[in-house]
GUVEXVEX-90625 format. One record per residue (C-alpha): residue number from 1; residue in three letters; x, y, z. Coordinates in nm, 3 decimals, always signed. Example, Ala and Ser with C-alpha at 12.3 -4.5 7.8 and 13.67 -1.06 7.14 Angstrom:
# residues 2
(1, 'Ala', (+1.230, -0.450, +0.780))
(2, 'Ser', (+1.367, -0.106, +0.714))
This chain:
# residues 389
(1, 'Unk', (+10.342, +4.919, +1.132))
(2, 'Unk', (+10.539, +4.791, +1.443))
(3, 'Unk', (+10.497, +4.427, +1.464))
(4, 'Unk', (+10.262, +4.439, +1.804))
(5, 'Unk', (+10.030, +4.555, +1.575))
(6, 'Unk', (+10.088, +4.345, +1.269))
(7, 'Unk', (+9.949, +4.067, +1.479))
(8, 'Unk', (+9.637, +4.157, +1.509))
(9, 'Unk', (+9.632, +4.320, +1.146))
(10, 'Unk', (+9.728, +4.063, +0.951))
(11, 'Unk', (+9.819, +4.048, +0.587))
(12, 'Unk', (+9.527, +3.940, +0.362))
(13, 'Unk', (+9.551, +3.706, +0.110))
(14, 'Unk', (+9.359, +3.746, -0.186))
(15, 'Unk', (+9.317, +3.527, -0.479))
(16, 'Unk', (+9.377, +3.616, -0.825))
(17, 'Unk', (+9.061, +3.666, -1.061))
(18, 'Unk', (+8.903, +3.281, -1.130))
(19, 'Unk', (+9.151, +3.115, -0.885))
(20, 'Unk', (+8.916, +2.940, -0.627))
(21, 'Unk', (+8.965, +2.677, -0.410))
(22, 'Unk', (+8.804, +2.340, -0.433))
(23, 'Unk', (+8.670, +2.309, -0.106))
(24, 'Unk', (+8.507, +2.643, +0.071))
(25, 'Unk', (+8.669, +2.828, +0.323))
(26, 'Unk', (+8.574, +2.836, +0.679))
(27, 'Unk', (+8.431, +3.221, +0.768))
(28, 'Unk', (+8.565, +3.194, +1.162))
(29, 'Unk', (+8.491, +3.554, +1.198))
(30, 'Unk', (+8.209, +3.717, +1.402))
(31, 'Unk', (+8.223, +4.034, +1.267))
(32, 'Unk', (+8.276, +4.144, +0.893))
(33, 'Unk', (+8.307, +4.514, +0.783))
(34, 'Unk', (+8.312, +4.760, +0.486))
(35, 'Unk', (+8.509, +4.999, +0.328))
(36, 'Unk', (+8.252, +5.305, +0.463))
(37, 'Unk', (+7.965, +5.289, +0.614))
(38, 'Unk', (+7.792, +5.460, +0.304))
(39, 'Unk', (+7.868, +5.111, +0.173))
(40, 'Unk', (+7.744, +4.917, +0.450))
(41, 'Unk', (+7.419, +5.092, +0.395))
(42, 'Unk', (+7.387, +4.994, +0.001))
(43, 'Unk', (+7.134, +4.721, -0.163))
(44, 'Unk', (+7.379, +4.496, -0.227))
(45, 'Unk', (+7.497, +4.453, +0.158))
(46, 'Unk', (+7.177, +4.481, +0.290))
(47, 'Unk', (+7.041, +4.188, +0.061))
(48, 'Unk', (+7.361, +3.957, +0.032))
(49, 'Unk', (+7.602, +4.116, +0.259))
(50, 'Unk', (+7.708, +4.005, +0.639))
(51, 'Unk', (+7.779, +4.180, +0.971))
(52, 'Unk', (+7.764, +3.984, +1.257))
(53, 'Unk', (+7.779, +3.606, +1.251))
(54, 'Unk', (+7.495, +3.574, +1.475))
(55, 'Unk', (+7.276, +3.761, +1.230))
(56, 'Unk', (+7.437, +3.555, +0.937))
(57, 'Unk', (+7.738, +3.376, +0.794))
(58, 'Unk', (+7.883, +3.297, +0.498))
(59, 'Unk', (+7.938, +2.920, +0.617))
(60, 'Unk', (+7.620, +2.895, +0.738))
(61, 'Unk', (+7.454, +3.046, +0.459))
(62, 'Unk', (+7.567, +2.789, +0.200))
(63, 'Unk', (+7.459, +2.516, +0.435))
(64, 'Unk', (+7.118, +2.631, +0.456))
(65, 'Unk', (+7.072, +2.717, +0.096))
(66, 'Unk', (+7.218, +2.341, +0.027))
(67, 'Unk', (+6.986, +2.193, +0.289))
(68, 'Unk', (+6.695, +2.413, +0.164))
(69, 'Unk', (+6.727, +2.284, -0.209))
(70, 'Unk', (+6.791, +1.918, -0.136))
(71, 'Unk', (+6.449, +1.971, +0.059))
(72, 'Unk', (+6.291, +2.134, -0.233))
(73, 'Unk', (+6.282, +2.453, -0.045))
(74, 'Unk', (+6.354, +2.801, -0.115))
(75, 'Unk', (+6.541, +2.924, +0.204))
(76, 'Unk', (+6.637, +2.740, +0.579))
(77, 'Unk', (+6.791, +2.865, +0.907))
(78, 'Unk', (+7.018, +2.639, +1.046))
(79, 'Unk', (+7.068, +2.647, +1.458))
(80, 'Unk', (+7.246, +2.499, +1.725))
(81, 'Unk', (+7.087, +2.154, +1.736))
(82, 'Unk', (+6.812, +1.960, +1.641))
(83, 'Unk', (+6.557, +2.070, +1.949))
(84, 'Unk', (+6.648, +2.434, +1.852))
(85, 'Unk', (+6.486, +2.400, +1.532))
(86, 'Unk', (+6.163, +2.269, +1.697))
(87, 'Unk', (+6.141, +2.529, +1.909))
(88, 'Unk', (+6.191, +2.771, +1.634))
(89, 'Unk', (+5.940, +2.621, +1.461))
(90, 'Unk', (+5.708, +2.632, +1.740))
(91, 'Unk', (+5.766, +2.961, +1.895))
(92, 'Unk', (+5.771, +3.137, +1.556))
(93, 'Unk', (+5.440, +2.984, +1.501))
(94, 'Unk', (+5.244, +2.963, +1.800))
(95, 'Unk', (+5.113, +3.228, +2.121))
(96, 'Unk', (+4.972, +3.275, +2.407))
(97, 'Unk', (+4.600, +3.116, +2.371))
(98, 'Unk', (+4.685, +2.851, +2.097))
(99, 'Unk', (+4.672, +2.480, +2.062))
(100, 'Unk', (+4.946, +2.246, +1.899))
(101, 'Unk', (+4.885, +1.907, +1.844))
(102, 'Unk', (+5.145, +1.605, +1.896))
(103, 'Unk', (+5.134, +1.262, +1.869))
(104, 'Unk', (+5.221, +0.975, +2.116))
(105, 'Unk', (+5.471, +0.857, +1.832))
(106, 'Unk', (+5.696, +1.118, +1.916))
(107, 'Unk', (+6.048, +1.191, +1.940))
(108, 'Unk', (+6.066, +1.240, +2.348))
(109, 'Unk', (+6.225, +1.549, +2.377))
(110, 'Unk', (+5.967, +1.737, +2.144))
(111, 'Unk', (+5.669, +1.543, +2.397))
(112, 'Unk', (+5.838, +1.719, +2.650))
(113, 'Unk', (+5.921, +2.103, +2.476))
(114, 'Unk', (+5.470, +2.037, +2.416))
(115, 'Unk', (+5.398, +1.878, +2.730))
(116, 'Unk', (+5.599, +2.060, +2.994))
(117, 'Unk', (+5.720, +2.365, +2.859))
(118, 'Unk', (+5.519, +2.545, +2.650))
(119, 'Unk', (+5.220, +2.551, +2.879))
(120, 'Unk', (+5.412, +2.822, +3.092))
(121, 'Unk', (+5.405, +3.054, +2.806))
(122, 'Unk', (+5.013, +3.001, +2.827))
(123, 'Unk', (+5.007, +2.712, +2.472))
(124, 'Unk', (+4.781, +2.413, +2.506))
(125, 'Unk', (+4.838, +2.089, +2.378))
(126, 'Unk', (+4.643, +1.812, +2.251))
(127, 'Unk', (+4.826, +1.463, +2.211))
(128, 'Unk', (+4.706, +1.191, +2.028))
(129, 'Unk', (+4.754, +0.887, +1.853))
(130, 'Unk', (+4.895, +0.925, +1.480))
(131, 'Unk', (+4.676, +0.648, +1.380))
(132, 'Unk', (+4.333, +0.842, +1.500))
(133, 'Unk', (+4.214, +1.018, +1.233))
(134, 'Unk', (+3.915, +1.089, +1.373))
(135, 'Unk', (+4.060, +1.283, +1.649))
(136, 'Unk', (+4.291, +1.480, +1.500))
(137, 'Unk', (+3.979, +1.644, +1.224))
(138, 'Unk', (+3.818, +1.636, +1.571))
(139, 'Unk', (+4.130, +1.862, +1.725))
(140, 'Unk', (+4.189, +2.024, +1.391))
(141, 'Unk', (+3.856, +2.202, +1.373))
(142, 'Unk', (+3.856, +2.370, +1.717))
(143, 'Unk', (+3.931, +2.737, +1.659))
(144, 'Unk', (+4.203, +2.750, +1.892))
(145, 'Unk', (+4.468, +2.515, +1.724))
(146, 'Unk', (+4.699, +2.627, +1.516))
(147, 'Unk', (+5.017, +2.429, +1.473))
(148, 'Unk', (+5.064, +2.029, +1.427))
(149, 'Unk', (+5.371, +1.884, +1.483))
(150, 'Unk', (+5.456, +1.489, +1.305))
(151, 'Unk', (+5.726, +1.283, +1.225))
(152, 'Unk', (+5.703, +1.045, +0.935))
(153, 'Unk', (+5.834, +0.763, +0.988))
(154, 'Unk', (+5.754, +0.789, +1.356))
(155, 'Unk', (+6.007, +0.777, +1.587))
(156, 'Unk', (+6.072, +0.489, +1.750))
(157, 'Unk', (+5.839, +0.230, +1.645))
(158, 'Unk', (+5.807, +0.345, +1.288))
(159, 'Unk', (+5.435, +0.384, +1.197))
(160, 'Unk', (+5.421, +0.604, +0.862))
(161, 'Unk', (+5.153, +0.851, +0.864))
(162, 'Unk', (+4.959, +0.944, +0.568))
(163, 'Unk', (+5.107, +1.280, +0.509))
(164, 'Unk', (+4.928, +1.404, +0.212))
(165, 'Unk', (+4.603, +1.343, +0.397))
(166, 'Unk', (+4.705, +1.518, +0.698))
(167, 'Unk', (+4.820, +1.812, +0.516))
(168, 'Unk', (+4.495, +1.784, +0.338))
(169, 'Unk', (+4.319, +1.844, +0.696))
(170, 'Unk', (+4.584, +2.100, +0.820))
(171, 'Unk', (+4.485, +2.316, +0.537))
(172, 'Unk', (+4.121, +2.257, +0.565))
(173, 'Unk', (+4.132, +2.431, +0.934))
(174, 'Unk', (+4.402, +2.648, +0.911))
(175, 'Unk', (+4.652, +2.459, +1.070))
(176, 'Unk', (+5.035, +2.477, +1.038))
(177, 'Unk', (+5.227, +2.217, +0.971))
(178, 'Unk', (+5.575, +2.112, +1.111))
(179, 'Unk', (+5.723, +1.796, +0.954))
(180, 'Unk', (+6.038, +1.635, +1.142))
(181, 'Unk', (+6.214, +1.481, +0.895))
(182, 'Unk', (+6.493, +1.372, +1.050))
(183, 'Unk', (+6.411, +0.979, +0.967))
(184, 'Unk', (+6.350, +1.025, +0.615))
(185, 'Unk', (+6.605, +1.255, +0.519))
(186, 'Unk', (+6.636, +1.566, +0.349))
(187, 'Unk', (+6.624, +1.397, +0.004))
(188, 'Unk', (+6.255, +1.237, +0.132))
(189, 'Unk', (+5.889, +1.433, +0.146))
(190, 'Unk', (+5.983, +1.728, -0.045))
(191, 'Unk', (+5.648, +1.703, -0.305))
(192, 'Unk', (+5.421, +1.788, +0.005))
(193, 'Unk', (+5.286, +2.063, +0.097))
(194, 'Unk', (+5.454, +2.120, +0.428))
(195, 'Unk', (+5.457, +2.427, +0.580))
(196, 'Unk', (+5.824, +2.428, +0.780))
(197, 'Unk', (+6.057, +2.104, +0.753))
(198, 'Unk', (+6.285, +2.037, +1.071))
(199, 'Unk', (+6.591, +1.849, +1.069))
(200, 'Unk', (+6.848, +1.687, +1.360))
(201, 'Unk', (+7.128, +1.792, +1.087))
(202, 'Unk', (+7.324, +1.583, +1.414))
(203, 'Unk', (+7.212, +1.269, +1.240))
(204, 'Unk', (+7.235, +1.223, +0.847))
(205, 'Unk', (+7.322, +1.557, +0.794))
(206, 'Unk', (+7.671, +1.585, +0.981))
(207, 'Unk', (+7.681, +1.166, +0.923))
(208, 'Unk', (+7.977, +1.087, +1.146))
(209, 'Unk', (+7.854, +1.150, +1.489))
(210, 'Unk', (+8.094, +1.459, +1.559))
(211, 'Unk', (+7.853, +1.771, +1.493))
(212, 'Unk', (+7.549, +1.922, +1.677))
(213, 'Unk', (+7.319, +2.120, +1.440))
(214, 'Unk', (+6.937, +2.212, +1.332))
(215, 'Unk', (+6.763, +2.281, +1.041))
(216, 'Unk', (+6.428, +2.485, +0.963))
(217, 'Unk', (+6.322, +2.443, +0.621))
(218, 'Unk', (+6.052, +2.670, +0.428))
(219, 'Unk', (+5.918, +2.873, +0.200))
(220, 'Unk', (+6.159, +3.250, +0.096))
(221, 'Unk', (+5.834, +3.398, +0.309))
(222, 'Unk', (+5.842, +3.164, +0.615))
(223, 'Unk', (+6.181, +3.136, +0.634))
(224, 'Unk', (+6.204, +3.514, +0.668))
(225, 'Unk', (+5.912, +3.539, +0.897))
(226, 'Unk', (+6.094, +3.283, +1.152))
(227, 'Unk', (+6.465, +3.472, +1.111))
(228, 'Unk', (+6.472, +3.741, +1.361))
(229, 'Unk', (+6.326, +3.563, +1.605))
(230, 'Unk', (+6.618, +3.316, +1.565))
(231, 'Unk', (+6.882, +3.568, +1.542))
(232, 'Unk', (+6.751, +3.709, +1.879))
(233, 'Unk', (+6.731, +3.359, +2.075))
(234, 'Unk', (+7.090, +3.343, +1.983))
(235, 'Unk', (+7.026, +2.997, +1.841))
(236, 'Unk', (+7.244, +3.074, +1.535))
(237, 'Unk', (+7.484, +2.742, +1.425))
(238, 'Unk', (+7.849, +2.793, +1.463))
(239, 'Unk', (+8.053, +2.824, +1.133))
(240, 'Unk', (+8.310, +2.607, +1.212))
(241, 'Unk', (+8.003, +2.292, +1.239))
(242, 'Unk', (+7.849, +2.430, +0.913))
(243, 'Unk', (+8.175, +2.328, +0.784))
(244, 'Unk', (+8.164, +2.031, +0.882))
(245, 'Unk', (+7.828, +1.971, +0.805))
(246, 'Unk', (+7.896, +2.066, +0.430))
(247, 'Unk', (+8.188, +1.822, +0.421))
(248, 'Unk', (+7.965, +1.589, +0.553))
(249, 'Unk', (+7.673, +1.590, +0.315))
(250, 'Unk', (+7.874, +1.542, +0.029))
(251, 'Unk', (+7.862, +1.192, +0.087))
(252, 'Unk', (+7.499, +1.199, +0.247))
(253, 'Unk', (+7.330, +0.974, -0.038))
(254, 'Unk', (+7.600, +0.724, -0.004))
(255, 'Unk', (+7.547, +0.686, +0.392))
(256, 'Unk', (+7.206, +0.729, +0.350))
(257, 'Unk', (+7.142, +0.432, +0.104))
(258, 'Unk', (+7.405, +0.231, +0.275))
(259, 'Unk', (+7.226, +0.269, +0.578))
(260, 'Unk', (+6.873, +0.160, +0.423))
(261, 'Unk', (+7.021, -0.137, +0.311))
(262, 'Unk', (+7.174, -0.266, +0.597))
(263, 'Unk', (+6.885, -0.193, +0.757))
(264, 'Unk', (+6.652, -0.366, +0.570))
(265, 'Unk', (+6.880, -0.636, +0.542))
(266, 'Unk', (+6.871, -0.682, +0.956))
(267, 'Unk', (+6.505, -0.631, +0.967))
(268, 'Unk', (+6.477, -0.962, +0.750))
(269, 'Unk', (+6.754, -1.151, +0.935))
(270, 'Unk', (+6.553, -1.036, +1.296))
(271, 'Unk', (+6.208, -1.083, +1.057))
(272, 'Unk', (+6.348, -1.462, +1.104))
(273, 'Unk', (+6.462, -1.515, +1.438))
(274, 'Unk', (+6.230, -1.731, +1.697))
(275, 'Unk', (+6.359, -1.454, +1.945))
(276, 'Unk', (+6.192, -1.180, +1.778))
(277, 'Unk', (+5.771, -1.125, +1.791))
(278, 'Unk', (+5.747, -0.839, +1.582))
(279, 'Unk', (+5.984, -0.618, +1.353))
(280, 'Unk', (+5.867, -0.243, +1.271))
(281, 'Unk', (+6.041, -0.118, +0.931))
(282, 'Unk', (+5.844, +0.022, +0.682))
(283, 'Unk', (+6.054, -0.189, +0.425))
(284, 'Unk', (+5.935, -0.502, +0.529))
(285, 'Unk', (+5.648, -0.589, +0.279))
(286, 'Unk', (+5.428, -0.700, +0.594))
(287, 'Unk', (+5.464, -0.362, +0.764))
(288, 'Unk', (+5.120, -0.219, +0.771))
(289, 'Unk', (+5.244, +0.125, +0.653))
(290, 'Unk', (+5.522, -0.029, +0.379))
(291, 'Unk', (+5.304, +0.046, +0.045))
(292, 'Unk', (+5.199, +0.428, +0.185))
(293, 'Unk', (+5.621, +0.421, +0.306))
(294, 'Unk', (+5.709, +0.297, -0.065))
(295, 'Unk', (+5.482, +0.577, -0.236))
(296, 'Unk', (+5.588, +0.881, +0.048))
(297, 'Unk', (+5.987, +0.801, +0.105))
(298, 'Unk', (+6.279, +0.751, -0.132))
(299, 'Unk', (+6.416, +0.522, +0.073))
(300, 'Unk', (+6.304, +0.335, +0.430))
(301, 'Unk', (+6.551, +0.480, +0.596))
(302, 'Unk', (+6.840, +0.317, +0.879))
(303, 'Unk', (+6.633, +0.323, +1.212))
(304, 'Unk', (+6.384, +0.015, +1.290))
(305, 'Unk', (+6.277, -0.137, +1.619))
(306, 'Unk', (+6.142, -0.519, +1.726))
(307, 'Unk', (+6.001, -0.690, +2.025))
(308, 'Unk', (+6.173, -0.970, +2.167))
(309, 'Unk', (+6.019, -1.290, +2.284))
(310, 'Unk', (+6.190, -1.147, +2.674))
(311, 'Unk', (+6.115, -0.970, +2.955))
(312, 'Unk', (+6.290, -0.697, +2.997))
(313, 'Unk', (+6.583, -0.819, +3.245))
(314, 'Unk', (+6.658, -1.054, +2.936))
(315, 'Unk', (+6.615, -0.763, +2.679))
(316, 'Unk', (+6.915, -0.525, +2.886))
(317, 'Unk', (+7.107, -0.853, +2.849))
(318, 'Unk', (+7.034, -0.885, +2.490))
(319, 'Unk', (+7.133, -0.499, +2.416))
(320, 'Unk', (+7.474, -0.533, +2.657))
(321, 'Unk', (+7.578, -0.854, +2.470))
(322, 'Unk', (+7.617, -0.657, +2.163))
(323, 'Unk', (+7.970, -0.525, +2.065))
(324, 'Unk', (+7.957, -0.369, +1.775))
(325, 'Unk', (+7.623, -0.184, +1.851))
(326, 'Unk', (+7.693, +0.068, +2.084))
(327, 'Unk', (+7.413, +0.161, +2.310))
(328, 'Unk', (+7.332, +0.498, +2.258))
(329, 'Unk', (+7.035, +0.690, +2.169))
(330, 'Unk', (+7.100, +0.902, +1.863))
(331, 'Unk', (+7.101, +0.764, +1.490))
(332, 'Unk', (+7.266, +0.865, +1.099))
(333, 'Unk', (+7.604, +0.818, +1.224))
(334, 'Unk', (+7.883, +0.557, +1.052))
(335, 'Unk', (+7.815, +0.324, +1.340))
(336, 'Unk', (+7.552, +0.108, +1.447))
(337, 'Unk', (+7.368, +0.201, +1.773))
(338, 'Unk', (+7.073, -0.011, +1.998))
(339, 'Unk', (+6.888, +0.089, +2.275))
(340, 'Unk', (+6.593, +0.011, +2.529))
(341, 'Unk', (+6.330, +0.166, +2.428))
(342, 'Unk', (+6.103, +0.201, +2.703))
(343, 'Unk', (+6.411, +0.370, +2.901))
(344, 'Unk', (+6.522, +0.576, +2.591))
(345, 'Unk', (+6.253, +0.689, +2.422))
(346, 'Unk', (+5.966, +0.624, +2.633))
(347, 'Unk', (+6.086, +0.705, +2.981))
(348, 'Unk', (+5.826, +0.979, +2.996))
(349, 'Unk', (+5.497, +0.788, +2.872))
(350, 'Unk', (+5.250, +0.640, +3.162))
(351, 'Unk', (+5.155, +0.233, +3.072))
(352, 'Unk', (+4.854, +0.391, +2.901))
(353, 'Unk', (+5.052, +0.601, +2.701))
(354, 'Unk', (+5.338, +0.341, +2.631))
(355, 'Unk', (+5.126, +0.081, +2.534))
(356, 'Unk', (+4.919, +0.348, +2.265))
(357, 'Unk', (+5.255, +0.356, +2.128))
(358, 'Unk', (+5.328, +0.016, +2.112))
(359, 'Unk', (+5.615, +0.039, +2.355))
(360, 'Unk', (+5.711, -0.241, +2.543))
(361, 'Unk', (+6.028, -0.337, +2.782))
(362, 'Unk', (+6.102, -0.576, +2.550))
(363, 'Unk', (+6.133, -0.302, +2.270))
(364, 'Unk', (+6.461, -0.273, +2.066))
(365, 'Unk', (+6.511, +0.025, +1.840))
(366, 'Unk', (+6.860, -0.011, +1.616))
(367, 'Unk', (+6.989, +0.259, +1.425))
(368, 'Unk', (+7.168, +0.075, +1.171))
(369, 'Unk', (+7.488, +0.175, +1.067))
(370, 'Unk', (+7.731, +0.162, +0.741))
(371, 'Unk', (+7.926, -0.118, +0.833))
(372, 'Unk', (+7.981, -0.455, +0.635))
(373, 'Unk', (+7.631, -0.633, +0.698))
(374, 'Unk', (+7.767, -1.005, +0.741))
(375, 'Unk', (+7.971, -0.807, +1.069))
(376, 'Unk', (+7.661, -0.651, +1.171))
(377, 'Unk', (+7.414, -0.963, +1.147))
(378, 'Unk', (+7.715, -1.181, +1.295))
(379, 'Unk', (+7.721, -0.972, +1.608))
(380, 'Unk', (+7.327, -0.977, +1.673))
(381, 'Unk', (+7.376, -1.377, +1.629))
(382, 'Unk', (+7.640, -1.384, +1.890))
(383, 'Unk', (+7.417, -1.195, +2.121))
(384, 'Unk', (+7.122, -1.378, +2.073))
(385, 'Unk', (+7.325, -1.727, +2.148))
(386, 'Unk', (+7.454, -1.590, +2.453))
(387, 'Unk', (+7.076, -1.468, +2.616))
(388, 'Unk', (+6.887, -1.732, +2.460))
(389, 'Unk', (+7.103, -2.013, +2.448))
């Protein structure tokens, strides 16, 4: 073989019988091959073999069977980021004619995928307030809606939604239902009967603030039902970030309880601060949803929010005096994060809207971190001296 060939042929390295390696290897490759294509055509490649990494990956494929049995799942797709697996979720689920339903407590990019998008492929929406339970058995029983969407806790002021009783009505009317999870984790919620989990794998999953990825979590039937469609959109996750993401959730219950505990640890330092009006964490024993939170979650998670005693020229202050919480709107990373959350989060709600979400300018969301709490509190001390003083 002349050597301007052995470049691109390479010499294969393969390991003896029972030698593995600890940690498993990156699949970089798009394509894969057989043999002959008599082979290519067998049971065994069409069930568990791979062709094209946008169809499937080897790297990819143990990240969403991990994901999918920490969920309490049979199967998952993983994609690009966290909004592609809503919109896998939705599009797989929903048509021309059909209603979703959405709720003011909403992450604000999936308010805008139901608001502003998906009526130009002919999909109503209905969007109301978590809390109105009348209206949504109201919205539930009109023969034209088909898909709810929900986040548990909600994101960002934290209300916890009572899921079995909302599944409970989903079922009732024939209506899917798409749980975000991204708050309580993948460990949290799996005992319900949810019909497709999502997941910002971006967040807890990848833990370090380094990797953009999505999750879709369901039943072996779902999952498969959802699959081509995400093959085709060309949504599929890269293997080089389901690497990461597996390295990554082998520490996810340590960051994820370390981040519950500083966070409920700063919820009752701010829970005592003349500066503060209100704290929303569902691990606070005063938080109207913390007994349905203690009973639905395994933990309360690292995200809360509070309303300063401020208007909102004080609050920017009180967010830029802050050094070790960088301002920043994402969460489940190693550091600590703060931002405004009527710019952040609620930039898209009218006053009617902001206020049925309890959103104020003097609203604070923190997604607490993994560093030493005695820093953390210190630095939220500093900051309130320096506004309030």
């Amino acid at each position: 073989m002349k050597k301007e060939t052995l470049v691109t042929h390479q010499p294969q390295v393969a390991l003896p019988k029972g030698n593995t390696p600890v940690v498993s290897p990156i699949y970089r490759s798009v394509k894969f091959t057989y043999p002959t294509i008599e082979a290519s055509l067998g049971a065994e490649a069409s069930a568990h073999g791979f062709d094209y990494s946008r169809d499937a990956n080897p790297t990819t494929r143990q990240l969403e069977l991990l994901a999918a049995e920490l969920q309490d799942r049979d199967d998952a797709i993983a994609v690009a980021t966290g909004m592609a697996s809503i919109w896998l979720a939705l599009l797989g689920n929903l048509a021309c004619g059909d209603r979703i339903v959405i709720f003011t407590e909403t992450y604000r990019p999936s308010r805008v995928a139901v608001r502003e998008l998906l009526p130009r492929f002919g999909i109503e929406f209905t969007m109301l307030g978590i809390e109105d339970r009348e209206g949504i058995e109201r919205t539930f029983a009109r023969e034209d809606t088909k898909l709810v969407l929900f986040e548990s806790p909600t994101n960002p002021m934290m209300l916890v939604p009572d899921i079995a009783e909302l599944v409970a009505l989903a079922k009732r009317h024939g209506v899917t239902t798409v749980l975000d999870n991204t708050f309580a984790g993948l460990h949290s919620h799996g005992r319900f009967e949810i019909d497709y989990y999502v997941h910002s794998m971006t967040k807890y999953g990848g833990g370090h603030g380094d990797t953009l990825g999505g999750m879709v979590i369901g039943s072996t039937e779902r999952i498969a039902a959802l699959r081509r469609l995400a093959v085709n959109m060309g949504s599929t996750m890269d293997p080089g970030v389901s690497f990461l993401m597996l390295r990554g959730l082998k520490t996810y219950y340590l960051r994820y309880r370390r981040h519950s505990e500083n966070a409920q640890a700063v919820a009752e330092f701010l829970s005592q601060r003349e500066e503060v009006e209100r704290v929303f964490y569902p691990g606070l024993p005063d938080h109207p949803g913390h007994a349905l939170a203690a009973r639905q979650m395994d933990d309360f998670g690292g995200v809360l929010s509070f309303d300063l005693r401020a208007d909102k020229a004080q609050t920017w202050a009180f967010i830029d005096a802050l050094e070790l919480f960088a301002t920043a709107a994402s969460l489940g990373s190693t550091e600590s994060l703060v931002s405004p959350v009527d710019l952040y989060q609620g930039g898209d709600l009218s006053a009617e809207e902001a206020a049925q979400a309890r959103i104020r300018d003097c609203t604070v969301r923190l997604a607490v971190g993994i560093e030493h709490i005695d820093d953390l509190t210190a630095d939220l001390e500093q900051a309130f001296r320096k506004v309030f003083a």
